[in-house]
N, C-alpha and C positions, 0 to 999 in steps of 0.2 A: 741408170743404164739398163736394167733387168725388166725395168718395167719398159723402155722403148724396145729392148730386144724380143718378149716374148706376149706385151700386152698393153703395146703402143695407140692402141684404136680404141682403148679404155678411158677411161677419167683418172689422170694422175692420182687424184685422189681419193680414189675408188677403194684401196686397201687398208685406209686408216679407220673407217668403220667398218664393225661386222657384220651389218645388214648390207654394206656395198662389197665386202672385200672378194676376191675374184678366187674362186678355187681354178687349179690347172685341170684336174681331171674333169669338171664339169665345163671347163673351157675348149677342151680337143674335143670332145662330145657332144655339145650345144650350139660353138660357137664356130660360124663360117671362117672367121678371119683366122681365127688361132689353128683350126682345121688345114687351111690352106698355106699354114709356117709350115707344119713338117713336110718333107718333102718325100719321109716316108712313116706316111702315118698310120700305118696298118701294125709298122713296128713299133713304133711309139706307145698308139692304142694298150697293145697287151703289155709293153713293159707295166703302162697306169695299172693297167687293170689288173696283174700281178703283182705290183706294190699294193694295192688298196688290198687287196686278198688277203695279202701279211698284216698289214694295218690293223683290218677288220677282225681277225684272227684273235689278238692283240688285246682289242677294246670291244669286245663282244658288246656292253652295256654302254655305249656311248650312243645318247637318239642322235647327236647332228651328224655321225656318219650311215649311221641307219637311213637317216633322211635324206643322205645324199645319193646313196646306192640307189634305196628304191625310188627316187625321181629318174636315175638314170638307167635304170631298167624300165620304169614305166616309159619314157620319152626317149631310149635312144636303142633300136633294135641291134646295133653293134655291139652298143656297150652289155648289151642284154643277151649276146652270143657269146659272148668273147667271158661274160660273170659266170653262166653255165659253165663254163669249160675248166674251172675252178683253178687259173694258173695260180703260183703262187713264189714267189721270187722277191726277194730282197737288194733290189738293183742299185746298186751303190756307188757304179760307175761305168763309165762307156762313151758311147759317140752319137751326137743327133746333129741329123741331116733339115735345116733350114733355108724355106727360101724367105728372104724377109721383105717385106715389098717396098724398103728404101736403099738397101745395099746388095741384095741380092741372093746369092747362092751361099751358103755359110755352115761351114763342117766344124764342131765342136766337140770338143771334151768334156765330159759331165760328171761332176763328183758329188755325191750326197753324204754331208756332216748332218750327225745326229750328234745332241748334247747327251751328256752323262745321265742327265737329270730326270729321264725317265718319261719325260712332257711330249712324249710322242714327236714334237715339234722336229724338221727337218730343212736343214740348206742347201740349196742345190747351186751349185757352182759351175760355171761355165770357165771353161777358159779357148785359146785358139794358141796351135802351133805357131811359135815365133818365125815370120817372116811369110807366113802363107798369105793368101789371098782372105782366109777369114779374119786373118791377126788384121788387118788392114780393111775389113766392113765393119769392124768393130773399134777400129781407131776414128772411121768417116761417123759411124752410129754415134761414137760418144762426141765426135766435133757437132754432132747436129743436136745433141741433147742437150751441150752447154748455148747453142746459141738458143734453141727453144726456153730453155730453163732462163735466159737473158729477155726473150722475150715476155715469158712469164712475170720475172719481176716488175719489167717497166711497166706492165698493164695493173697490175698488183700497187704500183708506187705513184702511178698516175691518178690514182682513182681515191 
């Protein structure tokens, strides 16, 4: 469900290797489609880009975020304005503004669990007001992913 809601235009199977797996901040960044979810991505932008500051902050001697920044300073001149301005912010929850190009307009609740364990590692959790209009793109988003993932297996079981 998380990979049709924010990175549907991807290879399902895109995140089970580390040479394919999809980072989000080099996906608002790089990527037209993922660009064109938030509806306001100017806010989004520097939330990323204020979390990775913290991050960075964090794991000074880590190369694959080294690598990742300066790709996105070299290739993305927003991302490259917005890293200058050194925000830096621990965002842990709040609201993003989605349009998604099968259900539509979709206002969300966003919560980031970090485990105990120190692994940097983070979840981001969506959820939708019960009875809104998102609760209900995202009840149509999951009826479409079980019949894609139906579709899936028969071609899977056919072969």
């Amino acid at each position: 469900m998380g990979h049709r809601l924010v990175a549907g235009h991807l290879d399902f199977a895109s995140p089970d290797s580390p040479s394919t797996r999809p980072n989000m901040t080099r996906l608002l960044f790089r990527d037209r489609h993922t660009r064109e979810l938030y509806t306001r991505w100017q806010e989004e932008a520097t939330r990323a880009v204020s979390s990775l500051r913290l991050v960075a902050g964090r794991a000074t001697d880590d190369p694959e975020l080294a690598s990742l920044i300066g790709e996105l300073v070299m290739n993305s001149q927003e991302f490259a304005n917005l890293w200058a301005r050194h925000p830096v912010e621990n965002c842990m929850s709040g609201v993003k503004y989605m349009h998604h190009p099968e259900v539509g307009d979709i206002e969300l609740n966003f919560e980031v669990l970090s485990p105990p364990d120190q692994s940097g590692h983070r979840v981001l959790m969506y959820a939708a007001d019960p009875g809104t209009p998102a609760a209900e793109a995202l009840l149509l988003l999951m009826s479409c992913e079980h019949a894609t993932g139906a579709e899936q297996h028969k071609r899977v079981t056919a072969q």
